[in-house]
C-alpha positions in Angstrom: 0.0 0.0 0.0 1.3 3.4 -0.3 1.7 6.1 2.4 1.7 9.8 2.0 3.2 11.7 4.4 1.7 15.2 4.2 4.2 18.0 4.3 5.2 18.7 8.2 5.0 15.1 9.3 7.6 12.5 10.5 8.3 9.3 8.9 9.8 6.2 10.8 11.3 7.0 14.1 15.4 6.9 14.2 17.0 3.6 15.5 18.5 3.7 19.6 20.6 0.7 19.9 19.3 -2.0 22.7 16.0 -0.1 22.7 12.7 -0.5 20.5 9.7 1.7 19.8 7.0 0.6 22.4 4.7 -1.8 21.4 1.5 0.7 20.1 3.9 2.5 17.8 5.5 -0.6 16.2 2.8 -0.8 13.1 2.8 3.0 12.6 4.8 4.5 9.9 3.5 8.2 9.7 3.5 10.6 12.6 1.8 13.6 12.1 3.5 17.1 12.8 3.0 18.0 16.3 1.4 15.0 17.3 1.8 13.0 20.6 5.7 11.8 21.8 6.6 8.4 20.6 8.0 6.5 23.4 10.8 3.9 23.5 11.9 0.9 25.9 15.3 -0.8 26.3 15.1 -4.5 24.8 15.0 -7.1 27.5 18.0 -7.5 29.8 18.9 -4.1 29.3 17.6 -1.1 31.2 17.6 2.5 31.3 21.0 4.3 32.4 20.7 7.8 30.9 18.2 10.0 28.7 14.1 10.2 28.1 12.3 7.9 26.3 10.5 9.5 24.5 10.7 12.3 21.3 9.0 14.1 19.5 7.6 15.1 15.4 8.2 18.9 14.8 7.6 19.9 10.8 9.5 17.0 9.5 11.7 16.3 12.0 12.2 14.4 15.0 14.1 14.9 18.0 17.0 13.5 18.9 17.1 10.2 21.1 18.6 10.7 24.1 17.9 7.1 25.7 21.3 4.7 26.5 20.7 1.4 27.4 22.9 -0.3 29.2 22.9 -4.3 30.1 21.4 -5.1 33.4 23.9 -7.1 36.0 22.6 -10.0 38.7 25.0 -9.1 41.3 27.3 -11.2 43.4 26.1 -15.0 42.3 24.3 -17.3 45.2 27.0 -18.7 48.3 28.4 -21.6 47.4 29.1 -23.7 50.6 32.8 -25.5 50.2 32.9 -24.1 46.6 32.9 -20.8 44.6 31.6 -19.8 41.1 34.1 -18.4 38.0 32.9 -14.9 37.3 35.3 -14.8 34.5 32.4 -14.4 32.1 31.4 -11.4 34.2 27.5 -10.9 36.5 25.8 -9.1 33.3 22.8 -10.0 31.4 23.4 -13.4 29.3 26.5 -14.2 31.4 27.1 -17.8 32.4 29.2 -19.0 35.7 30.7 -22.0 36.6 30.6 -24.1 40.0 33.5 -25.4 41.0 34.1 -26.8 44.4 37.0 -26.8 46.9 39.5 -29.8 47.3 37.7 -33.2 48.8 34.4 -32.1 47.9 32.1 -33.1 44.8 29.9 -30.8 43.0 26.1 -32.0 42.9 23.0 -30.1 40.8 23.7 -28.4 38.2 27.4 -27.0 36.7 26.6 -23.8 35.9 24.0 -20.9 36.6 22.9 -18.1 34.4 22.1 -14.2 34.7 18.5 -13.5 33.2 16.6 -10.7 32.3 14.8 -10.4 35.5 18.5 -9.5 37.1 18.1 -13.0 39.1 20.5 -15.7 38.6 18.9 -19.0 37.5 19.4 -22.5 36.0 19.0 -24.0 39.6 21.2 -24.8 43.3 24.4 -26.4 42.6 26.2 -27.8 46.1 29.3 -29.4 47.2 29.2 -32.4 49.0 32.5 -34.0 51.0 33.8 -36.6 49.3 32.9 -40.4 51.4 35.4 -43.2 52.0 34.0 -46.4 52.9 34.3 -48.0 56.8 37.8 -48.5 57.0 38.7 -52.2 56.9 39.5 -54.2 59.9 43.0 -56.5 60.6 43.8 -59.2 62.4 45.3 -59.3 66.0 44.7 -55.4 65.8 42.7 -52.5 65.9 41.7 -48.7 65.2 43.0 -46.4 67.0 40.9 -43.6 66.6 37.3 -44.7 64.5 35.1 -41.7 63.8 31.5 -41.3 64.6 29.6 -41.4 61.3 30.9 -41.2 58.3 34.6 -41.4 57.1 35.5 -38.0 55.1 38.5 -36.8 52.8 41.1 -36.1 54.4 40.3 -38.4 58.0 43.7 -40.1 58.8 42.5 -43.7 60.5 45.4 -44.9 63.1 46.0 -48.7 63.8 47.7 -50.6 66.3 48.5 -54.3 67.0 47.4 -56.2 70.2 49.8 -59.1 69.1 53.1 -59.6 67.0 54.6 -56.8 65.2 52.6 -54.1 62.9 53.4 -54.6 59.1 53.3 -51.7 56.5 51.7 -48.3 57.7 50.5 -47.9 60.8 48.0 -45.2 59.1 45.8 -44.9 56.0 44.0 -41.4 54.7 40.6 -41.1 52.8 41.9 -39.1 49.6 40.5 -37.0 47.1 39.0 -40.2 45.2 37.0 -41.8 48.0 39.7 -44.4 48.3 42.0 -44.7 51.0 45.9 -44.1 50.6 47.3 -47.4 51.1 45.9 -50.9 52.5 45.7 -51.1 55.9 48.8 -53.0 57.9 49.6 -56.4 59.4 49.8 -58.0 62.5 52.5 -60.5 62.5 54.3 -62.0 65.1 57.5 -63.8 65.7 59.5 -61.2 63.6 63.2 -60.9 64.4 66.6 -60.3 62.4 70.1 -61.4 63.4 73.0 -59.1 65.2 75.4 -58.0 62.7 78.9 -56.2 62.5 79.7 -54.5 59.9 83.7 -54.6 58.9 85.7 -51.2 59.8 82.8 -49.6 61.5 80.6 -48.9 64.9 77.2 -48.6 65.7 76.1 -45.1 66.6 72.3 -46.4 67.3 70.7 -49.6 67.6 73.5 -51.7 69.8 70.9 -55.1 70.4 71.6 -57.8 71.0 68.0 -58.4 70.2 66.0 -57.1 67.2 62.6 -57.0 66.0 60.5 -55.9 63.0 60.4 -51.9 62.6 63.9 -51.7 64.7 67.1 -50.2 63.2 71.3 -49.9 63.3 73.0 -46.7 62.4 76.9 -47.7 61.5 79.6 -45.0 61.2 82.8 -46.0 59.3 86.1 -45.7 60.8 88.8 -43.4 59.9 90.5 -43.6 56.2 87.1 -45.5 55.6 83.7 -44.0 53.9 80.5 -45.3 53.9 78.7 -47.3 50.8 75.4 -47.8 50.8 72.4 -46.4 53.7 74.3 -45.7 57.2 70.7 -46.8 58.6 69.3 -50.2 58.4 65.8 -51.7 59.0 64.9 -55.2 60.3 61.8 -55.8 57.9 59.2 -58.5 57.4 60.7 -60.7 55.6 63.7 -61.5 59.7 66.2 -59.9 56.9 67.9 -56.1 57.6 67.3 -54.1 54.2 70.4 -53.9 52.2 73.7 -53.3 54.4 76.4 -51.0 53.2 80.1 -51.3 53.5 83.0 -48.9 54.4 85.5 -48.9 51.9 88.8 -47.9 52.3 89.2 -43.9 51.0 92.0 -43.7 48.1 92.4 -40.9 45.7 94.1 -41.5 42.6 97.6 -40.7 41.4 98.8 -37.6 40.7 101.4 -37.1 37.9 104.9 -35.6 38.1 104.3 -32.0 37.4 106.3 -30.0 34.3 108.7 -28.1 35.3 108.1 -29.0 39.0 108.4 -31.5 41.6 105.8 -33.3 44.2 106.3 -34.5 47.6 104.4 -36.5 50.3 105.3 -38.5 53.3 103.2 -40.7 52.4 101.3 -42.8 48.9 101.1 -44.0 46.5 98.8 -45.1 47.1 97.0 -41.9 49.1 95.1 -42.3 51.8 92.8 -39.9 53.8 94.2 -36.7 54.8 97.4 -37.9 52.8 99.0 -34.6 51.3 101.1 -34.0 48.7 103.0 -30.6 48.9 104.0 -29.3 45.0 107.0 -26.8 43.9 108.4 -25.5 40.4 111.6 -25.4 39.2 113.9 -22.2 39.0 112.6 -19.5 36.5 108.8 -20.7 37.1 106.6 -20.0 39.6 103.2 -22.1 40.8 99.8 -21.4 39.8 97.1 -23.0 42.4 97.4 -24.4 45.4 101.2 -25.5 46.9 99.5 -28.6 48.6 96.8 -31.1 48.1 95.0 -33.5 50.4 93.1 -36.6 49.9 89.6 -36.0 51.5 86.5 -38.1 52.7 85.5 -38.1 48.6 87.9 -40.4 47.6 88.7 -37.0 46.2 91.6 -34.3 46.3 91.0 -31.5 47.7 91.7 -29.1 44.7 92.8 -29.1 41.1 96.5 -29.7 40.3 98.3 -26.6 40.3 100.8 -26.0 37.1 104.3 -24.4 36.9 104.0 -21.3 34.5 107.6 -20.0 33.2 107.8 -16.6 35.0 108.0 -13.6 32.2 108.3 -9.8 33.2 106.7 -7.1 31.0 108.9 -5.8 28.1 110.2 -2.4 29.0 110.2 0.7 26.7 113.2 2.5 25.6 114.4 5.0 27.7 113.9 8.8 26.6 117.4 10.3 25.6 118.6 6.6 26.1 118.6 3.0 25.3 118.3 -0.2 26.7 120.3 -3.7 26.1 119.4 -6.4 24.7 116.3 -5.8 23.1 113.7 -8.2 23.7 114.2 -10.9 20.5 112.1 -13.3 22.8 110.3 -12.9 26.1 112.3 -11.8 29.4 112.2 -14.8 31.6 113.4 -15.2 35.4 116.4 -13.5 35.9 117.0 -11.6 32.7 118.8 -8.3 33.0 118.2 -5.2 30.9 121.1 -2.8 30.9 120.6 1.0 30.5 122.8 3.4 28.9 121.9 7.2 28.2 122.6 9.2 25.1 126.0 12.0 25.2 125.2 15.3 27.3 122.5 12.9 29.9 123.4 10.8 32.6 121.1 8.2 34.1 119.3 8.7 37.2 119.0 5.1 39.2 119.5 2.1 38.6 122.0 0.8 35.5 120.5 -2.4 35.7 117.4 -4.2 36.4 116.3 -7.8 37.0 113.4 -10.4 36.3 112.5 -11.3 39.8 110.2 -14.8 41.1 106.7 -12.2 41.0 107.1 -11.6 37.3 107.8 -8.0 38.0 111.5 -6.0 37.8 114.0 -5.3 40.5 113.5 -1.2 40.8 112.3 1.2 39.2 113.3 2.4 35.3 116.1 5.0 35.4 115.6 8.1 33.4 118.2 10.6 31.5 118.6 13.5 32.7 120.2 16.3 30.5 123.9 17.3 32.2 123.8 21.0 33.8 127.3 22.1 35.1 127.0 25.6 37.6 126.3 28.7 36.6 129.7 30.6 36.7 130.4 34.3 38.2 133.6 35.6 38.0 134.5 38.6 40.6 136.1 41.8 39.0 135.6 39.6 35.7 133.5 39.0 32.8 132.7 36.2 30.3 133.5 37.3 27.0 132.3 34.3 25.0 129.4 31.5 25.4 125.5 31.7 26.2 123.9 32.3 29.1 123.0 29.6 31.7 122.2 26.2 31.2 125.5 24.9 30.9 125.6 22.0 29.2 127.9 19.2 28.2 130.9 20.3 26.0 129.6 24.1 26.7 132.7 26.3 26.8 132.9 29.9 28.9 136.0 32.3 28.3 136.8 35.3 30.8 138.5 38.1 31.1 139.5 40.7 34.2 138.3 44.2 34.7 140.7 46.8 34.4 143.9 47.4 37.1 142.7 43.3 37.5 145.2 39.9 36.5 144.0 36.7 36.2 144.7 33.9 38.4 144.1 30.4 36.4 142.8 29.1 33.1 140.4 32.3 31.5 138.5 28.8 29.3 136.8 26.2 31.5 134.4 23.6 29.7 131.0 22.1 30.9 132.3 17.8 31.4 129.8 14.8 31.5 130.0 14.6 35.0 128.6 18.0 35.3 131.6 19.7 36.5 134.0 22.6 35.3 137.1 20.9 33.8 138.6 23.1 36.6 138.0 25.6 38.5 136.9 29.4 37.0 139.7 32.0 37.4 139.6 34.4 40.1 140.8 38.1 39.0 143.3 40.1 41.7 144.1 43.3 41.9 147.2 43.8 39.8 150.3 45.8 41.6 153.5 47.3 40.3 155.1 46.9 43.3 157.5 50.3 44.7 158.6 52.6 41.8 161.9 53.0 41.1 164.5 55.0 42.9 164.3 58.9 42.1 167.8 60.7 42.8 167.9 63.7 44.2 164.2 63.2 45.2 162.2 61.0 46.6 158.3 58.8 46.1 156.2 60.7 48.6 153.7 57.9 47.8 151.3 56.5 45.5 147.7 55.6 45.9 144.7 53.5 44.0 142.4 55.4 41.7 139.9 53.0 40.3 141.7 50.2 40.4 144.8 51.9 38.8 148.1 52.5 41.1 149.2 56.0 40.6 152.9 57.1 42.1 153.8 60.6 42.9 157.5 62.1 42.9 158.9 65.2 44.6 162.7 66.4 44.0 165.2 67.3 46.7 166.0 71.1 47.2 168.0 72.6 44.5 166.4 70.1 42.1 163.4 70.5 40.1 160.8 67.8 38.1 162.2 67.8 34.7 159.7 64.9 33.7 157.5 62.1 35.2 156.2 63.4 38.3 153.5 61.0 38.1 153.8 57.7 37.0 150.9 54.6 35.9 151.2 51.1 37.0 150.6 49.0 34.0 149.7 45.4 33.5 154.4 46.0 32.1 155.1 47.6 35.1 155.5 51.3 36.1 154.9 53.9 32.9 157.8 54.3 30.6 158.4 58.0 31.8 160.0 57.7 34.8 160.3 60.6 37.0 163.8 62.4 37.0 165.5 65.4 39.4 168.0 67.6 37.5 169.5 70.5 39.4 168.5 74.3 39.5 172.3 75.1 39.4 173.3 72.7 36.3 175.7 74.4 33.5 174.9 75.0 30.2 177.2 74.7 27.5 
C-alpha cells in the first residue's frame, strides 16, 4: 500500500541501539507534525541508564534520542558452601558461571548458573558435597586407634595398632581426594626378628641389640680412612632380613702425575690415603699457579685441582727517553734476565743501571731516566765572560773570561761544561794587579802613590835645589810602572 506523508509530518522513528519503539507505535509509519511523543523501551535484559524515552515530530523532524541502554547485572552470584563460582564471564545479562568446588568435595545439581533478564541468577542450586570413604577395613590381631563417629571423610587419617606380634606396612591410612583410601591397611604379625650383625671397619652409633625386631634399626659409622657405601641406617623388615647393608670402603684418591717443570712430595702414597698430602714446587725461573699442597679427602677426592708451573715472564720495558736499553727483547724476558741502560752523550742516568726479572714476574726497581747534564752557573768577581751563552750549561759548553781593568787573572780564562757535570777546573779568580814600589828617584824622593779605580798611581817630589824635569807621576801598568819615569835635574846645572 502506499503512504503519504503530508508535508510537516515525520516518517519512521530513528533507530536507539538496545532499545525499540514501544509496542502501540511498532505498526505506525506516519507521525503527524505536532502530534503525541513516541515512546521507547530498552530491549529485554537491558535497562535505562541515561536520557528520556521519548521524542517528538516537529515539521518533519524528529528529536533527537537521548535514551542509552545499558545491560542489566545480577549481582554477586548465590554462596556456594565449600565451593565458589568463576565470574570470568562477568555478572551481566546473558553471562554464564561455573561451580567449582573446593578440594575433597564433589559438586552435585547443576554446573553452571545463568544471569536472566529479571536481574536473578537461574538455572538451579548447585552444592558441594564432602567426598565419602568407605568404613575402613578391619586386621587381624589389631585394631583402630581412633574410628570416627559417622561417616569417614577426605582427608580423616585412621590410626592402627597391633594387640599381638609386630605391625606390618603403615600404621596409618588417609581417605583421599577419590574416595579411596591411601594405602591398604597394615599387618599384625608376630615372631619377627633379624640377626645381630657387625659391619667390617665400622661402629654402631644407634641400635646396639643384642635383640631385634620388625620396625627396629642400626645406624653404623665408618672408621677413619674408611667412607661409607650404601644407607648408614638399616631396618629389620618382614621378611627377619635387615634391608640392604652397606660397606665402608677404604678412602683412596688416585695418582697424581709428576708436574712440568716441577716437583711433588708426600710422606706418604702412593697409594694416598685420607688426609694424605702432597706438597708441590716449580723449578727455578717458574713460579706455581694453584694451590702449593693437596689433600686426599673423605671423597675419595683431592682437595683441589692440580696446580701447574708457569715459566715466570716480566713485562717488556720501553726504551728509555734520551737513552737505550740492552738487549732488546728478541724473545720474552724470563726469570732473571737483566736489561742494561745506557743514556745518550750530554745525559746521565738517574737510578739504577740495571734491572732484573724477579720470582713475582715484576723488575727489581724502578726504570732510570736521563737527565740532561747541567754544570753551575759561573760568576767571575772583578771579571767578565767574553764568550758563550747564558745559563744552562751543558755538556761540552765552553765559557772564556777576562778581568776588569787594574785586574790579573789567576788560572785558566776557558773552562768547559764535562759529562759529570763539573767545570774541567776551577773558573779563574781576577786580583788586583800591583807594580810593586817605583823605582828610585835621585835627588828626590816617592812621597807615595795611591789607587784610583783600580789603577796604582805614584807621585815624585825632588830634593831642594832640584826641580821635576819629567814624570812626576807615573801609571802602574799590566808591564810595570809607565815608561816615563820621573827624573830630578838640578837648578844650578851648567849650560854649554
Amino acid at each position: 500500500p502506499c503512504h503519504f506523508i503530508i508535508l510537516g509530518d515525520c516518517g519512521k522513528p530513528p533507530s536507539v541501539e538496545n532499545a525499540v519503539p514501544r509496542s502501540q507505535f511498532l505498526d505506525q509509519t506516519v507521525f503527524a507534525n505536532g502530534s503525541k511523543p513516541l515512546y521507547y523501551e530498552c530491549v529485554p535484559g537491558y535497562r535505562r541508564a541515561q536520557g528520556t524515552f521519548r521524542i517528538t515530530c516537529t515539521e518533519s523532524n524528529w528529536s533527537s534520542p537521548t535514551l542509552v541502554c545499558v545491560r542489566k547485572d545480577c549481582g554477586s552470584p548465590p554462596q556456594l558452601y565449600n565451593g565458589d563460582f568463576d565470574v570470568t564471564e562477568g555478572i551481566e545479562f546473558g553471562a554464564t558461571i561455573l561451580a567449582k568446588c573446593n578440594e575433597g568435595y564433589t559438586l552435585l545439581g547443576p554446573k553452571s548458573i545463568l544471569c536472566a533478564a529479571n536481574e536473578q541468577w537461574e538455572g538451579g542450586d548447585p552444592y558441594c558435597e564432602v567426598v565419602k570413604c568407605e568404613e575402613p577395613p578391619k586386621i587381624k590381631n589389631g585394631q583402630i586407634t581412633n574410628l570416627p563417629i559417622g561417616s569417614v571423610t577426605f582427608g580423616t587419617v585412621i590410626t592402627y595398632q597391633c594387640l599381638r606380634g609386630s605391625l606390618i606396612g603403615n600404621a596409618s591410612i588417609v581417605c583421599d581426594i577419590s574416595g579411596e583410601y591411601s594405602s591398604l591397611p597394615p599387618n599384625c604379625t608376630e615372631g619377627i626378628s633379624c640377626p645381630n650383625v657387625i659391619l667390617d671397619n665400622s661402629i654402631k652409633t644407634q641400635g646396639f641389640g643384642p635383640i631385634y625386631n620388625y620396625g627396629d634399626t642400626i645406624t653404623f659409622a665408618c672408621n677413619n680412612d674408611y667412607r661409607i657405601n650404601g644407607s648408614k641406617t638399616v631396618i629389620c623388615g618382614s621378611d627377619n632380613q635387615w634391608s640392604p647393608l652397606p660397606t665402608c670402603q677404604r678412602i683412596i684418591c688416585a695418582n697424581v702425575p709428576n708436574l712440568e717443570n716441577g716437583r711433588k712430595k708426600s710422606d706418604n702414597g702412593p697409594p694416598y690415603n685420607f688426609k694424605d698430602t702432597i706438597y708441590f714446587t716449580c723449578e727455578g725461573g717458574y713460579r706455581l699457579i694453584g694451590s702449593h699442597s693437596i689433600t686426599c679427602n673423605e671423597n675419595d677426592e683431592w682437595s683441589s685441582e692440580l696446580p701447574t708451573c708457569k715459566r715466570i715472564v716480566c713485562p717488556d720495558v720501553k726504551d728509555l727517553e734520551n737513552g737505550k736499553k740492552t738487549p732488546r727483547p728478541d724473545s720474552p724476558y724470563y726469570f732473571n734476565g737483566i736489561i742494561s741502560f745506557a743514556c745518550d752523550a750530554g745525559y746521565r742516568l738517574v737510578g739504577k743501571q740495571t734491572i732484573t726479572c724477579n720470582e713475582n714476574e715484576e723488575w727489581s726497581s724502578e726504570l732510570p731516566t736521563c737527565e740532561r747534564i747541567i754544570c753551575p752557573d759561573v760568576v767571575v768577581k772583578n771579571g767578565s765572560k767574553i764568550c758563550g751563552h747564558g745559563a744552562p750549561y751543558y755538556m761540552n759548553d765552553i765559557l772564556h773570561f777576562i778581568c776588569n781593568t787594574g785586574y790579573t787573572m789567576m788560572g785558566s780564562n776557558t773552562i768547559t761544561c764535562q759529562e759529570d757535570g763539573h767545570w774541567s777546573s776551577e773558573p779563574p779568580s781576577c786580583m788586583v794587579f800591583s807594580c810593586g814600589t817605583p823605582d828610585i828617584l835621585h835627588n828626590g824622593k816617592i812621597i807615595g802613590y795611591r789607587v784610583y779605580n783600580t789603577i796604582q798611581i805614584a807621585y815624585a817630589v825632588c830634593d831642594k835645589g832640584y826641580y821635576l824635569q819629567r814624570g812626576g807621576i807615573q801609571e802602574c801598568l799590566a808591564s810595570g810602572w809607565s815608561e816615563y819615569s820621573a827624573v830630578c835635574v838640578s837648578k844650578y846645572m851648567l849650560l854649554y
